[in-house]
Every structure is written in C-alpha cells, then in structure tokens.
C-alpha positions as CSV (number, residue, x, y, z in Angstrom):
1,X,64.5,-101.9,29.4
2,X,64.2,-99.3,32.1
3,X,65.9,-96.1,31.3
4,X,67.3,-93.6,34.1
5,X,64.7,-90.7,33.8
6,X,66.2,-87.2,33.8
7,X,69.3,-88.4,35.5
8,X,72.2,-85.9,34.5
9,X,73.9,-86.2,38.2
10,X,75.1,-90.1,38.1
11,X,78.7,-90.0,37.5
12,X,79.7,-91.2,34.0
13,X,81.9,-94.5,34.4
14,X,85.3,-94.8,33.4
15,X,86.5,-97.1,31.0
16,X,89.9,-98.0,33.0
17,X,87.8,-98.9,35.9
18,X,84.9,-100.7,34.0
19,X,84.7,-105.1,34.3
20,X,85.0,-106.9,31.3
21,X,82.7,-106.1,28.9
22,X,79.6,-108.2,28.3
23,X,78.6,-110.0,25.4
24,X,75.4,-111.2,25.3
25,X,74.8,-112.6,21.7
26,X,75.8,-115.7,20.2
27,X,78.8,-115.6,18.1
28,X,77.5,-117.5,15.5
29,X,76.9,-115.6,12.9
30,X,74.8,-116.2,10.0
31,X,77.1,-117.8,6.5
32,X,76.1,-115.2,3.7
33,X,77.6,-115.5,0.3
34,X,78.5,-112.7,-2.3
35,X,80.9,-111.9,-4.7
36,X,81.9,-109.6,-7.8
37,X,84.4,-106.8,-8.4
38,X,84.8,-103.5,-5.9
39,X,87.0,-100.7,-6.1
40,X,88.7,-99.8,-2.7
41,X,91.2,-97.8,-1.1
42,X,94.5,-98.6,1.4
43,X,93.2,-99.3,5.2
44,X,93.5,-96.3,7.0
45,X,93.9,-95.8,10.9
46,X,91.8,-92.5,11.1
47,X,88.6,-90.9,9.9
48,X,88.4,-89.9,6.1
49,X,88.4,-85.9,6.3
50,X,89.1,-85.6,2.6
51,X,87.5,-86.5,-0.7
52,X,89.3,-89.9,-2.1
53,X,90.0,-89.4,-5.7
54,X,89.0,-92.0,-8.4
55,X,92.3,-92.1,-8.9
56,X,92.9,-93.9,-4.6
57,X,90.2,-96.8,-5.8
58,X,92.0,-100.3,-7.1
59,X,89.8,-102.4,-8.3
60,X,89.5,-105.5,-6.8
61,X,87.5,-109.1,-6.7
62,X,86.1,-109.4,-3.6
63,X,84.3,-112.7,-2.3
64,X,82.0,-112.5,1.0
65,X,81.7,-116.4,2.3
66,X,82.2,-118.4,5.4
67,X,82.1,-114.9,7.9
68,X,85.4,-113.5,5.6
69,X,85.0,-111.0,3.2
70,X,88.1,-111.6,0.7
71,X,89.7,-109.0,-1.6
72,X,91.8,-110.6,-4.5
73,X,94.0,-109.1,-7.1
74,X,91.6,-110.5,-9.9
75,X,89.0,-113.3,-10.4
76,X,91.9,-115.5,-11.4
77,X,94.1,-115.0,-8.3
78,X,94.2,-118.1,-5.7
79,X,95.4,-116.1,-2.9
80,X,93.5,-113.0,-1.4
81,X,95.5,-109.6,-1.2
82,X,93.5,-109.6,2.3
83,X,91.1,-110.2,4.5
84,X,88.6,-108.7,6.6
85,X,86.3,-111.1,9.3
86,X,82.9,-110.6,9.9
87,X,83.2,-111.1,13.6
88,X,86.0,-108.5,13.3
89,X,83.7,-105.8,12.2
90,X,82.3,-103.1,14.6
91,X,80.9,-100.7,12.4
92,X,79.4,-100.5,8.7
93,X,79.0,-97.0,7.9
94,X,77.0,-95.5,4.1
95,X,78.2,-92.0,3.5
96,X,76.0,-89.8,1.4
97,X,76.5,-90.2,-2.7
98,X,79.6,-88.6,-4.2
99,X,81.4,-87.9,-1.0
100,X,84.3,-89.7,-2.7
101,X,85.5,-90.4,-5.9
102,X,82.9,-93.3,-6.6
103,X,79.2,-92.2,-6.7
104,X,78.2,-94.9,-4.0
105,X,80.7,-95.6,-1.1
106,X,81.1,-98.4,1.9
107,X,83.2,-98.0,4.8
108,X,84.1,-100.9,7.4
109,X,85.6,-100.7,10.7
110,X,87.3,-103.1,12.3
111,X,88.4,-104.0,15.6
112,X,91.4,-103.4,14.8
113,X,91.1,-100.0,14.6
114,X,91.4,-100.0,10.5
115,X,88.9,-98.6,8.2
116,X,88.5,-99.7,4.6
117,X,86.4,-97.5,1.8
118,X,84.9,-99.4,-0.8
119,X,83.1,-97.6,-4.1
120,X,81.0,-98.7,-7.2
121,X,79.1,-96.5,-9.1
122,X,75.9,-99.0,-9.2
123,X,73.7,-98.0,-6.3
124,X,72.1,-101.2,-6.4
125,X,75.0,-103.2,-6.7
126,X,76.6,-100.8,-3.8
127,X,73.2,-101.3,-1.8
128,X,73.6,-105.2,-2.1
129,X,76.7,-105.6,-0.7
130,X,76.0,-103.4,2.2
131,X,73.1,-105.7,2.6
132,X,74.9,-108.9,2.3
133,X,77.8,-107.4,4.7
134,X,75.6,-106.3,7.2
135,X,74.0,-109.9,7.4
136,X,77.3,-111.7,7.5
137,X,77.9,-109.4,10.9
138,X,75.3,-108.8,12.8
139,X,73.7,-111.6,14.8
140,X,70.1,-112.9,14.8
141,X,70.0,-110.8,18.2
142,X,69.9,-107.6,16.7
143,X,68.9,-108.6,12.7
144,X,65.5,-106.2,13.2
145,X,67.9,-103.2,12.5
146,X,68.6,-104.6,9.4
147,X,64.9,-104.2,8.3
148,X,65.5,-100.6,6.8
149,X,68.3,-99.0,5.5
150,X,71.0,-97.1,7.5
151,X,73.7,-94.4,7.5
152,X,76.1,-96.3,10.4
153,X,75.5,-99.7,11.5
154,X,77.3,-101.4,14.4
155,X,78.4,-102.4,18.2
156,X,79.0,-100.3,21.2
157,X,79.3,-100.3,24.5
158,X,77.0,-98.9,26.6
159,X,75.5,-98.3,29.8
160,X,71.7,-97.7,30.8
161,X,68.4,-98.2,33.2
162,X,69.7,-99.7,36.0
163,X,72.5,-100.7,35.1
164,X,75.5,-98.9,35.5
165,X,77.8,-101.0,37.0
166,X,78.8,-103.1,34.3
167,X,79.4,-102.1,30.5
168,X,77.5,-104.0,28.4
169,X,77.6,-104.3,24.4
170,X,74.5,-103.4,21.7
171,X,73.8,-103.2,18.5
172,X,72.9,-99.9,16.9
173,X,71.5,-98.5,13.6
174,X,71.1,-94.5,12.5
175,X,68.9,-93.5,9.9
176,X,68.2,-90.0,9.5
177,X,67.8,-88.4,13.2
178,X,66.6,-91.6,14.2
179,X,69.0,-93.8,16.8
180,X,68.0,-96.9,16.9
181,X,69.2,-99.8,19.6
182,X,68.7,-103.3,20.4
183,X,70.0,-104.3,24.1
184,X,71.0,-107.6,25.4
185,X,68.2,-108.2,27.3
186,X,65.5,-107.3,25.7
187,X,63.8,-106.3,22.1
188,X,64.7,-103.6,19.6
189,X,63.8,-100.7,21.9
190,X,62.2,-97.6,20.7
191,X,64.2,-94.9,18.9
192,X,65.8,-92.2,20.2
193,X,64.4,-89.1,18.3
194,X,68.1,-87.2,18.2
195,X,66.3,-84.1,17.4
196,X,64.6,-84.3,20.4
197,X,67.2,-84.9,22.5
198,X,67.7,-82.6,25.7
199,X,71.0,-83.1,26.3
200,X,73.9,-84.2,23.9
201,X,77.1,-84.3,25.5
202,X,80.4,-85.5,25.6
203,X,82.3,-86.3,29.0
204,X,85.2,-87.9,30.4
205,X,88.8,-87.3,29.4
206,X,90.5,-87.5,25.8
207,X,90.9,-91.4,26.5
208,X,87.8,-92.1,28.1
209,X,84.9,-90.1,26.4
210,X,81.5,-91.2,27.0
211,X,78.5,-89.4,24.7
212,X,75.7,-88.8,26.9
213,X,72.3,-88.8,25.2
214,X,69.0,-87.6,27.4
215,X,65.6,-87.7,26.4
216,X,63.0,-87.9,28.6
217,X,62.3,-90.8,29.7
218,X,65.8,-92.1,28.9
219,X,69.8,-91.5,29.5
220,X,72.0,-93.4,27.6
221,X,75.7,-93.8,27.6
222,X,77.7,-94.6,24.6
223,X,81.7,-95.3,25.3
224,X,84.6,-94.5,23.2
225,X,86.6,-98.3,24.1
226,X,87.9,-98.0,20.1
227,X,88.5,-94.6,19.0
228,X,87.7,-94.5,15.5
229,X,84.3,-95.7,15.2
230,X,83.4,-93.9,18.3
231,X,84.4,-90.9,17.0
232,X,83.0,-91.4,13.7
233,X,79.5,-92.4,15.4
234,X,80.0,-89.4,17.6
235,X,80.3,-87.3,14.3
236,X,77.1,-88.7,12.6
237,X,74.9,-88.6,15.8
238,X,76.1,-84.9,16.5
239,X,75.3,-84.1,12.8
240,X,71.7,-85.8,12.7
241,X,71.0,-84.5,16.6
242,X,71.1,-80.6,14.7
243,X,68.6,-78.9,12.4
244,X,68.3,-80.6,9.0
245,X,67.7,-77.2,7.0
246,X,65.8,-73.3,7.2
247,X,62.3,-75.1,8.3
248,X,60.8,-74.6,11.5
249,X,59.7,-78.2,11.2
250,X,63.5,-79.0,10.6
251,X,64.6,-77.6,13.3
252,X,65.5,-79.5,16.6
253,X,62.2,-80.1,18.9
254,X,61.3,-79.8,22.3
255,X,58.1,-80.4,24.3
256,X,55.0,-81.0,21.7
257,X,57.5,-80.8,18.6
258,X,57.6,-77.1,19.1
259,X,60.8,-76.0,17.8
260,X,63.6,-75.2,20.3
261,X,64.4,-72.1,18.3
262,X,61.2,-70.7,19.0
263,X,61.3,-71.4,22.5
264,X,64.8,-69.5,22.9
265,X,63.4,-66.4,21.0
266,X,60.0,-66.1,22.9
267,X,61.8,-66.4,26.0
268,X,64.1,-63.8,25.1
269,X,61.7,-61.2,23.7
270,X,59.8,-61.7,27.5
271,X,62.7,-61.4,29.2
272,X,64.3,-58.3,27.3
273,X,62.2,-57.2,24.6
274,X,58.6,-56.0,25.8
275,X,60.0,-52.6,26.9
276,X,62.4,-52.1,24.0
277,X,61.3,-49.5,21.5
278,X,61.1,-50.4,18.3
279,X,62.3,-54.0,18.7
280,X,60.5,-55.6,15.3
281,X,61.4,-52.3,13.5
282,X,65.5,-52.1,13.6
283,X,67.4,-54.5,11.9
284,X,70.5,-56.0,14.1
285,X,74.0,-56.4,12.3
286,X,73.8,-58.7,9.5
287,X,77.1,-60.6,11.2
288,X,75.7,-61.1,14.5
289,X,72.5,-62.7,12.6
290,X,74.3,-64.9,10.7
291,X,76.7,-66.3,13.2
292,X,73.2,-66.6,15.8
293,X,71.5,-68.4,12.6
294,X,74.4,-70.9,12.3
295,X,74.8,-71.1,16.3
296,X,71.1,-72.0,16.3
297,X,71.4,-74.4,13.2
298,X,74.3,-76.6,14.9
299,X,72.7,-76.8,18.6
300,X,70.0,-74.7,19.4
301,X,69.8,-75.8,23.3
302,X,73.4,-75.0,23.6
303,X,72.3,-71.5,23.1
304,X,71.4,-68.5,25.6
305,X,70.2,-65.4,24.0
306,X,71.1,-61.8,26.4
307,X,71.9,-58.1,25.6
C-alpha cells in the first residue's frame, strides 16, 4: 500500500462523520479446538490499573470449539457459566509475567466493550491457549501475524495512503517496538519501527481520538471507535514508542539510528553552549537532571532543550 509521506497537515477524520466501516475479510473463521482448566476473573468494563490478587482468580473449565470459547463451573457441568465468541473478539492482549496474581496472564477484549483476565502459572500451557485463541479469531487474511509471538493482537480501524475517505478495518500485531499490520488490500506490510517514529500523537476530541503515527515514508491513523482496546493499544504503542532502558542503543532513533537524545544535546550545546565557560566542568541541579533524564526517557522528540 501507498502511505501519505510526511503528511502532518491532512485533517484527521472524525468518527461521527466517517461511512460504514469496511470489512474486507471473510468471516469464516478457522474451527480450532482446546480445552482444560483456567483461572479467571469477573469481566470488567475498563482497563486493569491494579494488580489482581490470586485471591480474584476462579478457577474454571474452559472449552475453545466451534468459534466459542466456553467457561464452565467444572468439567462435569453441562451448562457454561459464559461465553465469549471468537468473531466477538477485537483484541488479545499478553501482559508481562507476574503483573497479576498468576505468573502468566491473558486478556480478551470484546466488542462489547468487556475485558476478561485469564491466569495459569504454566507458561506453556498459558502460551498454548493464547495460540489456540488467536487462531480461532483471526482470519486466514491476516494469519502471518500469528507467525511470532506478541504483546497485543487485534482489529482496528484505520485510515492510510490514499485513502482517507473511508475507514477501513486491519489486523495488527505488537511485539516489542515493532507494529506490525496487515491491510485489506494487500500483504503483511512492513513494520513500523515505533522507536523510530517522528511523530506520535493523539488528536480529535475525548470521543473521537485518532493516534497518529508518522514515519517516513508513512502516516497512519489508528481510531478509537471502542474505547477500551483503543486505549489499551494506545498505552502499549506509547510505552514501546519510548526508550527501553539507560543505552544509547535503547534509546528512540532518528535518521541513521542515531539516537534522538544525542541529536537534542548536540543541537543544544551549538546553539548555547560553545561560549559558555566551563560548560563540561559545573554540575547542573541533580533535580533538573533527573526530571530532563525521565523527560528524555518517555519522549525524547517531545523535548526542546533552552536556558
């Protein structure tokens, strides 16, 4: 697909006025079968801030067949506690071990707006039923994403290239700082490097936000139409777009993987150190350093160094 190159002026579409969105892919979606026990929490209507206790967890037989993924009270009971359809679910999302009470942990999000947490404590069991969840949902479209393992997996709608007229919806994968998309018409398209990004922003008004992503080459439009896994892909992308730890080669990049940090010190030191005496000799307050250190961490092009 052709991107929009360097185009931060085209006004970012609102989703009130926006045509239906298109769906490109088929919705037959492939029958994968798994079962055996989970532990999970109550739905919830909102992003998990907080730690869930052990203690939050039920344990529960769960049965993945015929695009349903069932959750009964035991492997005796006839009738499921609930239910969750495959073509229901938007997002599947891996949060890093121990975040929660369970050492490995599953979130789904469904269309619905409701997000379930699922736990074990076997990373390979926990790893299989990501895998068999993420088959059961995704369509033969997009199943190239599936190829390597993720932190968020799931639908969105965007707008790109040429075509900004008309929302369209894609499937999209993030695994590490790498973004990774597959488009209705066309292949798997190459990764957005979110380190490299030279723009990350988010516009539009509490109820239509649209996350702007600019590289290059490309501009891409991401579009909050369901609020919570928007906001929770909006969380991860921000947090893999920023520096991953204290290494120059952590750090976000700019032209020829040079380091935006240096970029914004060099710049500085021409612009308003060369006649200041003693500039590599006096040490600055230790506050002011830290709180530039963590500025630079988060978003290093969102800062401007002056006296």
């Amino acid at each position: 697909m052709e991107f929009l190159r360097n185009n931060r002026t085209t006004e970012v579409p609102r989703l009130d006025s926006m045509k239906p969105l298109e769906k490109h892919y088929s919705v037959v979606l492939p029958t994968v079968s798994h079962s055996g026990f989970l532990y999970k929490t109550a739905s919830a209507g909102k992003l998990l801030q907080d730690r869930r206790a052990r203690e939050e967890f039920s344990r529960r037989w769960c049965v993945l067949g015929d695009g349903v993924l069932s959750y009964f009270e035991n492997e005796r009971a006839v009738t499921p506690n609930g239910e969750i359809r495959a073509s229901e679910i938007v997002c599947l999302a891996v949060p890093p071990p121990d975040t929660h009470g369970f050492e490995h942990t599953f979130e789904v999000y469904t269309e619905g707006e409701r997000l379930y947490l699922f736990g074990l404590e076997s990373a390979e069991q926990a790893h299989e039923w990501v895998k068999c969840i993420a088959k059961a949902f995704v369509p033969p479209l997009a199943e190239d994403l599936l190829a390597r393992d993720f932190e968020r997996l799931g639908r969105l709608p965007y707008k790109a290239g040429l075509s900004l007229q008309r929302a369209q919806e894609g499937w999209f994968s993030l695994s590490g700082s790498e973004l990774r998309a597959v488009f209705p018409d066309g292949p798997c398209e190459e990764p957005l490097q979110l380190r490299k990004l030279q723009e990350l922003s988010i516009q539009g008004d509490s109820e239509n936000q649209v996350l702007v992503l600019v590289e290059r080459r490309r501009t891409l439009y991401i579009q909050g139409e369901r609020r919570l896994d928007f906001m929770g892909w909006l969380g991860a992308i921000q947090k893999a777009a920023a520096s991953m730890g204290d290494t120059l080669s952590e750090q976000q990049l700019g032209d020829s993987d040079i380091p935006v940090i240096v970029y914004r010190c060099v710049d500085y030191i021409t612009q308003c150190g060369l006649t200041s005496e003693g500039i590599y000799r006096k040490c600055g307050q230790t506050s002011k350093t830290q709180r530039l250190l963590e500025s630079l961490r988060q978003d290093a092009r969102s800062v401007h160094l002056k006296e």
